[in-house]
Each structure stands twice: as C-alpha cells, then as structure tokens.
C-alpha positions as CSV (number, residue, x, y, z in Angstrom):
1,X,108.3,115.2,103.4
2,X,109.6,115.5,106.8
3,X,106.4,114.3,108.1
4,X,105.9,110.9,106.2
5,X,104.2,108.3,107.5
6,X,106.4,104.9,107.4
7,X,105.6,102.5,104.4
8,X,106.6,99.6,103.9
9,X,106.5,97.9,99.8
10,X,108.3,95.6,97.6
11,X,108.0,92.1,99.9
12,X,110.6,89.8,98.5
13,X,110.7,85.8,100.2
14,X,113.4,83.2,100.0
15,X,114.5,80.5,101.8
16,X,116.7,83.1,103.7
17,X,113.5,84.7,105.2
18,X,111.9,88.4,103.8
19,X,113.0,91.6,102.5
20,X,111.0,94.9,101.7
21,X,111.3,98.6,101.5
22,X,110.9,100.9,104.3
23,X,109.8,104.2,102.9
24,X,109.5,107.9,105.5
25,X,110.6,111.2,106.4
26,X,114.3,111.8,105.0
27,X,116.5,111.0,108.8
28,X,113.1,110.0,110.5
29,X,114.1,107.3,113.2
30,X,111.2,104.3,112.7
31,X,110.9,100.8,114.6
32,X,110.2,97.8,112.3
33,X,107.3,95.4,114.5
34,X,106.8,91.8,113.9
35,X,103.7,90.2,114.7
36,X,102.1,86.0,114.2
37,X,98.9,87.2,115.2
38,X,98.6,91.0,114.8
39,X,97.7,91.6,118.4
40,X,101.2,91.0,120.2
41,X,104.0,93.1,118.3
42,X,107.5,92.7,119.2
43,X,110.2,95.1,117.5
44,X,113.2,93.4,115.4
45,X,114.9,96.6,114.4
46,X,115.4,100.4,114.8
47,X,116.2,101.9,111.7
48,X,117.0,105.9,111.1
49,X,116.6,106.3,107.1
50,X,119.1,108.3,105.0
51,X,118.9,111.6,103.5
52,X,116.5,109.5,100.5
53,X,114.1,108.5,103.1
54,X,114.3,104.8,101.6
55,X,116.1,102.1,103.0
56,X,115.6,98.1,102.5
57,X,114.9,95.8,105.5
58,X,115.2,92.4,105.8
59,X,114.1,89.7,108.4
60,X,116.2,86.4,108.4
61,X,113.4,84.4,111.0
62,X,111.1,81.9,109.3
63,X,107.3,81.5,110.2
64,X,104.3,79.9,108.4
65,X,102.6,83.3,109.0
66,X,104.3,87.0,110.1
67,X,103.3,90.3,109.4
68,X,104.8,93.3,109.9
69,X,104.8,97.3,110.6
70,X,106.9,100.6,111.1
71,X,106.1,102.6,113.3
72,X,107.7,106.2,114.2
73,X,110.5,105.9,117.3
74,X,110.2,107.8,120.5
C-alpha cells in the first residue's frame, strides 16, 4: 500500500552491531532514528525502499542498550 506505515522486524545481533527489516510503502522515503533512552532520537540513515517496499537495515555502532524507529521523511 502506498500508505504503509514503516515497520521494522526480523532484529538480528552480532559482534558487528544489528540488522532488521524495514518494511513501507513501495518508493516511500523513511528515516531510520536511534535512541539510548527513547526521548532524544538522532537519525543514522535515510532510506527510499524499492518497488517491494522491503529493504534490510543495519547499524554497525555498539551500545549496552539502543532502540530504534522509522519514521516517514519530509
């Protein structure tokens, strides 16, 4: 659907930091947020998915605690 929400599944961990799927609308442009805390969000990527609307994701930094969100670009 062209008007998806973002979702993100599938968390993977290893020593090389996370991976998971970013699911949305097929071409929809969506900002992957970072958070320790989940108050202050900073973004690590911009992503516009493919004609599927899936697309993996992967963060290479390493914290005792991080969680994350998509969130629609402007």
């Amino acid at each position: 659907s062209t008007n998806a929400p973002p979702w993100l599944s599938a968390p993977s961990s290893s020593g090389a930091g996370i991976s998971f799927m970013l699911a949305g609308a097929p071409q929809g442009k969506y900002v992957i947020q970072a958070s320790t805390n989940t108050l202050d969000w900073q973004p690590i990527s911009t992503n516009t998915l493919p004609v599927n609307g899936l697309m993996p994701i992967g963060d290479s930094s390493v914290f005792p605690t991080r969680y994350y969100r998509a969130v629609k670009a402007q």
